[in-house]
Backbone as CSV, one residue per row, in Angstrom:
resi,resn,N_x,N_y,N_z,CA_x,CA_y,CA_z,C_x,C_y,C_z
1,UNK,162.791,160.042,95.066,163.129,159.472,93.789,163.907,158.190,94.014
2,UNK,163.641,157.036,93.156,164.334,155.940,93.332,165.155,155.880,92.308
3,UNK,166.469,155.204,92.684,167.567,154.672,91.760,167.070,154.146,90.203
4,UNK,166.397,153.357,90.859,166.248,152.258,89.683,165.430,153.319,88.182
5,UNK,164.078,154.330,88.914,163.841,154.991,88.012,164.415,156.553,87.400
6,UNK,165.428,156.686,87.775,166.477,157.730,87.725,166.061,158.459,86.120
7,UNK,164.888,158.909,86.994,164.403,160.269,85.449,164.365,159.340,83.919
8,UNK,164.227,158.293,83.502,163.622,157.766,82.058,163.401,158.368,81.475
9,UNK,162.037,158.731,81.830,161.251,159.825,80.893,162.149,161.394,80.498
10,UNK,163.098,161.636,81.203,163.757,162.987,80.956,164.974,162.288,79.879
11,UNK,165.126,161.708,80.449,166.830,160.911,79.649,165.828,160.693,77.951
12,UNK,165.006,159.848,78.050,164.321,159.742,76.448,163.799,160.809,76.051
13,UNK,163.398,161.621,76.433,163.065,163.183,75.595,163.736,163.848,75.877
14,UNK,165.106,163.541,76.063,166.141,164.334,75.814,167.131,164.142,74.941
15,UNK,166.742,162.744,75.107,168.104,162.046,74.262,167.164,161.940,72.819
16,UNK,165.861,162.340,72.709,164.866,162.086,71.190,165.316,163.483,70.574
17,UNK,165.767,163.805,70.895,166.257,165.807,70.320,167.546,165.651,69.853
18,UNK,167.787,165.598,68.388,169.054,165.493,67.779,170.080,167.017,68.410
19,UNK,170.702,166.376,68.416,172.797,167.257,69.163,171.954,168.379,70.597
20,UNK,171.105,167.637,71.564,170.490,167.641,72.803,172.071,167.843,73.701
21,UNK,172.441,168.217,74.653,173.259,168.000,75.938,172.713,167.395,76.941
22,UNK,172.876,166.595,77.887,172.649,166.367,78.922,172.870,166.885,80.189
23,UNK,172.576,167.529,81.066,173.102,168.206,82.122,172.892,167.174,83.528
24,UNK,173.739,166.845,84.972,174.168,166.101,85.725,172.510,166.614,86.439
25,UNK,171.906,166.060,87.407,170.722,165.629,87.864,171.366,166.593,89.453
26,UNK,172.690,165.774,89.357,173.265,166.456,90.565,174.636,166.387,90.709
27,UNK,175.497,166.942,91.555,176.673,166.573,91.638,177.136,166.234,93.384
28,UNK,177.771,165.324,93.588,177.818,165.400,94.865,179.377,165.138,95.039
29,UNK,179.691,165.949,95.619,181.637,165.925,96.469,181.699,165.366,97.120
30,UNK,183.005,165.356,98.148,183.460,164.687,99.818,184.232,164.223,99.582
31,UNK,184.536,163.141,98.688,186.205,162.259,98.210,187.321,163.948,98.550
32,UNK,188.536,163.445,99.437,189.789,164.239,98.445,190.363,163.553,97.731
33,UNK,190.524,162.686,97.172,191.352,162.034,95.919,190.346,161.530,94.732
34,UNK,190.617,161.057,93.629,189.913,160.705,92.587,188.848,159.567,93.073
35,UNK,187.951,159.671,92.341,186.597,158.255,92.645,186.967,157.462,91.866
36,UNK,187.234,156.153,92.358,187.884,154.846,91.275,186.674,153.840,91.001
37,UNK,185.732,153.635,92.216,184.545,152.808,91.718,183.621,153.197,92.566
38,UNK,182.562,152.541,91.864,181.065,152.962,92.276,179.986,151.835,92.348
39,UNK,179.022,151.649,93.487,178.451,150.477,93.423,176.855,151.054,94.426
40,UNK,175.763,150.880,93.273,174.151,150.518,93.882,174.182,149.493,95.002
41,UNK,173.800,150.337,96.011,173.418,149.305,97.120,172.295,148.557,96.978
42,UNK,171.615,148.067,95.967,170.377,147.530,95.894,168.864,148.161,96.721
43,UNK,168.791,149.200,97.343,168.075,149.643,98.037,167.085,150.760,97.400
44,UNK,167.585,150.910,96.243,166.694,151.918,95.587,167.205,153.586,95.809
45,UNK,168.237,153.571,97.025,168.079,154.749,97.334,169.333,155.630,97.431
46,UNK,170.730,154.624,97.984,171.935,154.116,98.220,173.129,153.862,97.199
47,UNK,173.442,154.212,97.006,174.970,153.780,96.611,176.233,154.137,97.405
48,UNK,177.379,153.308,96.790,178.869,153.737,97.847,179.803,154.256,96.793
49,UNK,180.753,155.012,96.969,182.102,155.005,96.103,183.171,155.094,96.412
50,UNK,184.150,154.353,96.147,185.368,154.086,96.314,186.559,154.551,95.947
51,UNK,187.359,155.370,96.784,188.344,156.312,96.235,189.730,156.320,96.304
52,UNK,190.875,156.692,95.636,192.362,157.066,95.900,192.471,157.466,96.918
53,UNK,191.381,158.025,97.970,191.849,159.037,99.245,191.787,157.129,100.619
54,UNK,191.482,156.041,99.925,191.437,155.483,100.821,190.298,155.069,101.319
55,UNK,188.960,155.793,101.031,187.914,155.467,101.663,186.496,154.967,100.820
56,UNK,185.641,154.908,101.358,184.555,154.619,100.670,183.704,155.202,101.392
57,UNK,182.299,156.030,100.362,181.604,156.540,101.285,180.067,156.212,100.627
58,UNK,179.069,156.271,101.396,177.606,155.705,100.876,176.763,157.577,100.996
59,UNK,176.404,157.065,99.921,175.850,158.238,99.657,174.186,158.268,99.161
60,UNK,173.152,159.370,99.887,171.506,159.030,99.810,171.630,160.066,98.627
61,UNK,171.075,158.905,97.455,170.901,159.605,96.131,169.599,160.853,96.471
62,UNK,168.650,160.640,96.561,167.468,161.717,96.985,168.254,163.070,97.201
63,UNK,169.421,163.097,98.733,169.366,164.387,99.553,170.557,164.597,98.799
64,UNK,170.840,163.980,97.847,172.753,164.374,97.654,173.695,164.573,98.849
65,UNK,173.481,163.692,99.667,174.265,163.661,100.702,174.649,162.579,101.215
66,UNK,176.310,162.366,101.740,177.110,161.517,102.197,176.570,161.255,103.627
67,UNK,176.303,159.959,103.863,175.488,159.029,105.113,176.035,158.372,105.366
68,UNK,177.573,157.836,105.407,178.289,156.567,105.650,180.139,156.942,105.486
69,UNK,180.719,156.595,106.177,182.100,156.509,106.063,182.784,155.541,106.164
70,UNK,183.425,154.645,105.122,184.092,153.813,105.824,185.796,153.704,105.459
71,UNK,186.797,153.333,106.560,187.857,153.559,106.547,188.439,152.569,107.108
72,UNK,189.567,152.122,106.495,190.488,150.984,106.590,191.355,150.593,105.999
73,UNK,191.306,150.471,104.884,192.111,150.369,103.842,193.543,150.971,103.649
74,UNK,194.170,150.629,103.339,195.515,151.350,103.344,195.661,151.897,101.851
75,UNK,194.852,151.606,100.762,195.790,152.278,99.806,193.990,152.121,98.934
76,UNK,194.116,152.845,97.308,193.082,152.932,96.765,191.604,151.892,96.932
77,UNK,190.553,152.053,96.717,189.497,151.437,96.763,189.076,151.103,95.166
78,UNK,189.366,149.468,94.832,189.224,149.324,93.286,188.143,149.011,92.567
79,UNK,187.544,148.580,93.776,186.135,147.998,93.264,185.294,147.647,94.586
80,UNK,184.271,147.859,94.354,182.940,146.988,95.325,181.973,146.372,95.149
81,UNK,181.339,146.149,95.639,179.943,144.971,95.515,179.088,144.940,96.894
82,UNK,178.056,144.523,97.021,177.233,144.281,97.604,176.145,143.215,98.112
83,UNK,175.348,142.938,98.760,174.766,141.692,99.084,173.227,142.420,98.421
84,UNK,172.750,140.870,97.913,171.076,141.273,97.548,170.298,142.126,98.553
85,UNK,170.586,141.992,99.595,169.806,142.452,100.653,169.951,144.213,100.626
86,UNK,171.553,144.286,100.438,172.038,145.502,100.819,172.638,146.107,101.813
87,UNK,172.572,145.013,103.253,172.875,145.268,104.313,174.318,145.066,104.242
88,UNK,175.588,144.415,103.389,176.526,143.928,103.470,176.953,144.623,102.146
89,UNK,178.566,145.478,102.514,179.352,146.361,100.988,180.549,145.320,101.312
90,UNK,180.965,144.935,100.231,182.699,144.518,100.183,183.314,145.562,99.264
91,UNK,184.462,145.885,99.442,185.389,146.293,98.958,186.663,145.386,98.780
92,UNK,187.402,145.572,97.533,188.911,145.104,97.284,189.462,146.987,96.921
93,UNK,190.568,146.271,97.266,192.037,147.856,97.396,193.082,146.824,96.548
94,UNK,194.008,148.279,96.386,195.412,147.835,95.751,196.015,147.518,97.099
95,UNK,195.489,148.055,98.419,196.800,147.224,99.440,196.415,145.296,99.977
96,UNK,195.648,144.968,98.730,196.048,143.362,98.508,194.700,142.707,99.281
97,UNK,193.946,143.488,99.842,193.114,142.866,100.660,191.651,142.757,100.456
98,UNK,190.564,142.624,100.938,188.849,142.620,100.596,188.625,142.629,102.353
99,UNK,187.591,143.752,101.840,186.593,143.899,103.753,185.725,143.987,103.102
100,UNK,184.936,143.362,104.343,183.624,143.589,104.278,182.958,144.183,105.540
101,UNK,181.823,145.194,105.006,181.322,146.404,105.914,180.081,146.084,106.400
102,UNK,179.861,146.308,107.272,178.172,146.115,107.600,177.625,147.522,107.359
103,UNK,176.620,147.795,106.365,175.887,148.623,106.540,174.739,148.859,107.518
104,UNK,174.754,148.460,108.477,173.249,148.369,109.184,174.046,149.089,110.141
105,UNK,175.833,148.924,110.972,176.039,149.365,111.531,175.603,150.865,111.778
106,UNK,176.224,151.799,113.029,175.739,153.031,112.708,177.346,154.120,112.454
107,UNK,178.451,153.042,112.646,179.378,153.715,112.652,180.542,153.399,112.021
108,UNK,181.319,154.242,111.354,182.133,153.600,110.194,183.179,152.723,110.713
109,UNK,183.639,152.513,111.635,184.208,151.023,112.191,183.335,149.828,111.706
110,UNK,183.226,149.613,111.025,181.689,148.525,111.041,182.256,147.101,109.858
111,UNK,183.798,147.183,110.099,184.338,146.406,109.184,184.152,144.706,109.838
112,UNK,184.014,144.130,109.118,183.286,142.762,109.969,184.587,141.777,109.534
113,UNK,185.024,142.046,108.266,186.477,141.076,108.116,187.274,141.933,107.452
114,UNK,188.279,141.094,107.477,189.309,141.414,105.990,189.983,140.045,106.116
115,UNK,190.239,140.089,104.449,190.579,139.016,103.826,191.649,138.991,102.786
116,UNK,193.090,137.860,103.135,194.029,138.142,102.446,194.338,137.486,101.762
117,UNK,195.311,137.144,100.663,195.508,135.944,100.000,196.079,136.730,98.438
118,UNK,195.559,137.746,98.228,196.540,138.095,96.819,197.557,138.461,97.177
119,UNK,198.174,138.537,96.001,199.945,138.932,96.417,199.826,140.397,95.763
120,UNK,198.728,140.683,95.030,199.237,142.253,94.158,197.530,142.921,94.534
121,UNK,197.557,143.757,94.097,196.087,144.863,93.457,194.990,143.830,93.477
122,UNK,193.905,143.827,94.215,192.804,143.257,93.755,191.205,144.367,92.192
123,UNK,191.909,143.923,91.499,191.369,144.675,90.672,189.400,144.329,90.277
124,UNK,188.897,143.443,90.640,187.429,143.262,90.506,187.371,142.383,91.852
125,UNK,186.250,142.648,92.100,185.210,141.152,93.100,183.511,141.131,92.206
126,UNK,183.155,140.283,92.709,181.923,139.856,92.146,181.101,138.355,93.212
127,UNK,180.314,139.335,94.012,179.644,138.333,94.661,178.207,137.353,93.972
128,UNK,178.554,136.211,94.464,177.287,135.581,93.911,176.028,135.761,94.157
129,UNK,174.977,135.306,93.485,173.696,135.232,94.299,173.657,134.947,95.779
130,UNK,174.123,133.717,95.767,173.841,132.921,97.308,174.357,134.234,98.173
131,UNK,174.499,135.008,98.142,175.723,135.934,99.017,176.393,135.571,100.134
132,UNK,176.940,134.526,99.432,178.029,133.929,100.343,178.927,134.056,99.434
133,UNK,179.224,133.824,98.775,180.533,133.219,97.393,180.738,133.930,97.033
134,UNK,181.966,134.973,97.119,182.454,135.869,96.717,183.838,135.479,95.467
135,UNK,183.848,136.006,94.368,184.857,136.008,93.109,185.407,137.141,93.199
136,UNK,187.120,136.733,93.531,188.115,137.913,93.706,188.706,138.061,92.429
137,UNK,189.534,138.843,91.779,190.596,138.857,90.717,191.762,139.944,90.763
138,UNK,192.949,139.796,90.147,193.787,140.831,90.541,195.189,140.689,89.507
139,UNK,196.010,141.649,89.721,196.892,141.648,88.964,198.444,140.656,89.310
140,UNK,197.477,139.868,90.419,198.589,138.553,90.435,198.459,137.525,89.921
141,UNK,197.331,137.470,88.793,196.790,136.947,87.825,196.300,135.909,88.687
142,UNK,194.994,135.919,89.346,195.085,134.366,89.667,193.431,134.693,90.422
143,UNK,192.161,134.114,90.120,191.074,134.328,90.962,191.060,133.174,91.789
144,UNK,190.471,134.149,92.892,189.997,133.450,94.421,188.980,133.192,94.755
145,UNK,188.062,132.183,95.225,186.680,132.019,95.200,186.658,132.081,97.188
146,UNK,185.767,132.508,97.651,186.087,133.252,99.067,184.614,132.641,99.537
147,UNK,184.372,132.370,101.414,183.172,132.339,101.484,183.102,133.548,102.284
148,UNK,182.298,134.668,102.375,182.077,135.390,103.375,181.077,135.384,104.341
């Protein structure tokens, strides 16, 4: 099953049935602390999420199973993003910083930078097309335009 077509046809004849419930497709664990963000790896197949416990993990929508670990961060995971390709996750944290991960690696060391410059919480990123140009923002009120 691919991301992009994530059951349609069930979601509209389900959602065409007046006071219908929806029930979860699946549920998948592994975080110990709360999940703060979540981001499609563009791959159809992939996504990562980003947690209070510190980490981020990529997870194969199909098997419901966690395929990726990554660890570094010192304090929550607030947000992420990704490259068109998919091969490249950034993350921003509240401990002030942005990495970026190689997914192609095979092992969760696979942090290729980190990058400093806020003074508080980086609360969004937003990479550009070109996937180079990365848009930081945070609660030191002030955006950063980054090349990675």
């Amino acid at each position: 099953m691919n991301l992009s077509s994530l059951h349609l046809s069930q979601l509209s004849s389900a959602s065409s049935k007046k006071g219908s419930t929806l029930s979860p497709l699946k549920t998948l664990t592994g975080h110990t602390s709360c999940i703060i963000s979540l981001r499609y790896l563009n791959d159809g197949l992939t996504f990562a999420s980003g947690s209070a416990d510190y980490s981020i993990k990529v997870w194969d929508y199909e098997k419901g199973e966690n395929i990726k670990n990554f660890t570094g961060h010192m304090s929550d995971i607030l947000c992420l993003d990704c490259t068109s390709t998919g091969n490249t996750l950034i993350s921003g944290s509240a401990d002030r910083t942005i990495k970026v991960w190689s997914l192609t690696k095979k092992y969760s060391s696979a942090c290729l930078k980190t990058m400093t410059g806020h003074l508080d919480f980086i609360w969004t990123i937003v990479l550009l097309q070109d996937n180079i140009t990365l848009l930081s923002a945070g609660l030191d009120k002030t955006i950063k335009m980054w090349d990675i």
